[in-house]
Residue frames as qw, qx, qy, qz and C-alpha x, y, z in Angstrom:
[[0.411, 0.754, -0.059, -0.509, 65.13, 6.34, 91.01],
 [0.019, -0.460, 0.804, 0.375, 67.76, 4.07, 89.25],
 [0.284, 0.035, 0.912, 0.295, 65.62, 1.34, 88.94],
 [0.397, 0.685, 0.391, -0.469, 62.77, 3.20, 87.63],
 [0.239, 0.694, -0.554, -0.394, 65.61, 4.97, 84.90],
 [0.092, -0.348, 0.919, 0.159, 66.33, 1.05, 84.26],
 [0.398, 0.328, 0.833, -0.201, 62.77, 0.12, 83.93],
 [0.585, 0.730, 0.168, -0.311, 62.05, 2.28, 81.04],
 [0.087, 0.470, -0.738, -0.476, 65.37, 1.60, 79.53],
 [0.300, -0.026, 0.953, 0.013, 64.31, -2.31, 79.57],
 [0.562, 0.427, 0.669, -0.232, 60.63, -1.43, 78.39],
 [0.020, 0.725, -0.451, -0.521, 62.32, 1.02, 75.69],
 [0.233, -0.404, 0.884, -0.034, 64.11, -2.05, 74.83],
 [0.389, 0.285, 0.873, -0.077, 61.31, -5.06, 74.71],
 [0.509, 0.686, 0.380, -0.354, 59.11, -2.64, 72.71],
 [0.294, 0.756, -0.415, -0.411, 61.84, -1.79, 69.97],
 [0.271, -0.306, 0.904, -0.128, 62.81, -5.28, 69.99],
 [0.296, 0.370, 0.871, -0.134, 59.26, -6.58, 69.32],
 [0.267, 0.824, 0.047, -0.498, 58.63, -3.86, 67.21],
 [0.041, 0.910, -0.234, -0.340, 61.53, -3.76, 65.01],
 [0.196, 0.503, -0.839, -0.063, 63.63, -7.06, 65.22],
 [0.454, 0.148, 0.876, -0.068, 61.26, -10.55, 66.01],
 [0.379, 0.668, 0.640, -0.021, 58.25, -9.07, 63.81],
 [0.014, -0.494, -0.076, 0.866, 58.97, -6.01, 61.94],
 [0.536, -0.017, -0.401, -0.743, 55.73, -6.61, 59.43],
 [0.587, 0.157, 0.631, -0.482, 52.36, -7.63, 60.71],
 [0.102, -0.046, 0.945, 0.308, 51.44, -10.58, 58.24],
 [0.138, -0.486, -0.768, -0.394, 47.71, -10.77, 58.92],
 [0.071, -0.688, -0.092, -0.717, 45.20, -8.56, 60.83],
 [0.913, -0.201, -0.328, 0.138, 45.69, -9.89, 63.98],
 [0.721, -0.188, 0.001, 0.667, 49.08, -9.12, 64.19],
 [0.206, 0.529, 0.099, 0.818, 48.49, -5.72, 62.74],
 [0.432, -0.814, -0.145, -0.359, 46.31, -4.62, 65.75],
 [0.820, -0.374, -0.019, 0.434, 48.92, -6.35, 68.04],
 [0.704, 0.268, 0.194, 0.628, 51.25, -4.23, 66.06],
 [0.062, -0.668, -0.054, -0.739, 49.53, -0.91, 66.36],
 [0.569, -0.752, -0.228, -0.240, 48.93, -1.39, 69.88],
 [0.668, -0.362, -0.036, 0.649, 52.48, -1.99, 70.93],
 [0.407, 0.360, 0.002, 0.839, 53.53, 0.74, 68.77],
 [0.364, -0.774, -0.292, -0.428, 51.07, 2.94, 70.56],
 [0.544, -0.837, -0.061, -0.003, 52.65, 2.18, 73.72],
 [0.738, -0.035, 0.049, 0.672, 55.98, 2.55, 72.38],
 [0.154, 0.566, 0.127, 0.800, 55.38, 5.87, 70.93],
 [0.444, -0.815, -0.127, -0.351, 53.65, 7.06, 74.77],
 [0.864, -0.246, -0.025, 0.440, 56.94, 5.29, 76.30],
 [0.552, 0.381, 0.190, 0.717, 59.10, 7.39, 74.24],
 [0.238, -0.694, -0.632, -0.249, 57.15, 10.42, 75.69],
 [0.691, -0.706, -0.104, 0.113, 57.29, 9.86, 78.95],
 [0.755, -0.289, 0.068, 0.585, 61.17, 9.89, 78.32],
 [0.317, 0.484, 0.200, 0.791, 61.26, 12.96, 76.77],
 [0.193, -0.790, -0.219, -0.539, 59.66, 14.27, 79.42],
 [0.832, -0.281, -0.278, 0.389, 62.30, 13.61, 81.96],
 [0.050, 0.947, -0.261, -0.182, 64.58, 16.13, 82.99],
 [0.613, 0.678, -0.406, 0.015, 67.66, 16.19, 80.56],
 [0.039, -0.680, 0.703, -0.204, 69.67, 14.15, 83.07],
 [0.757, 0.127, 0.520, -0.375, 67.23, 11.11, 83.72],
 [0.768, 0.578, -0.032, -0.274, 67.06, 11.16, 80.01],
 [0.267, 0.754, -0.591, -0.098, 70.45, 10.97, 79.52],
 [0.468, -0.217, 0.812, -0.272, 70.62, 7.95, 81.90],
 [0.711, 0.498, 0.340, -0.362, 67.68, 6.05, 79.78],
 [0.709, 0.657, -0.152, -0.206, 69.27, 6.63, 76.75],
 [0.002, -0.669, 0.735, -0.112, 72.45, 5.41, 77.72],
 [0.456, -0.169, 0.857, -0.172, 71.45, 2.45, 79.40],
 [0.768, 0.545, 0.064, -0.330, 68.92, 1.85, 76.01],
 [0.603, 0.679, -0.409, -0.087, 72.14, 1.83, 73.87],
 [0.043, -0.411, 0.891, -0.188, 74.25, -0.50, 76.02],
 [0.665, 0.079, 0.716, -0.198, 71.49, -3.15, 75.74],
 [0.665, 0.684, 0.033, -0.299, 71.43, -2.31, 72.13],
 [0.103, 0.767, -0.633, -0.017, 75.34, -2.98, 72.01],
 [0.138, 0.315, -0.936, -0.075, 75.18, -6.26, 73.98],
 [0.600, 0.286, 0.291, -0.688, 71.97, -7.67, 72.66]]
């Protein structure tokens, strides 16, 4: 179960990342669809982790903010 809880931290992660900090405005249209489509599965990511029970989550969010720390 841990590395599952670590595999959505990481995709968590790559999508806010690539969302937020390489690209955080889509330039031409292209990149806007690219843009909406990650967000899409960021926002269904996000979700899923809300639908965890509150201890899973907790795990997730933790391990989210410690790659956010030494990132």
């Amino acid at each position: 179960m841990n590395d599952f809880l670590q595999y959505l931290a990481d995709r968590k992660y790559g999508y806010y990342y690539g969302l937020y900090k390489i690209q955080p405005h889509a330039y031409t249209e292209g990149e806007c669809v690219d843009r909406l489509q990650r967000l899409s599965r960021y926002k269904e990511l996000i979700n899923l982790i809300d639908n965890l029970p509150i201890e899973h989550k907790k795990v997730v969010d933790g391990l989210f903010e410690e790659k956010m720390i030494y990132a």
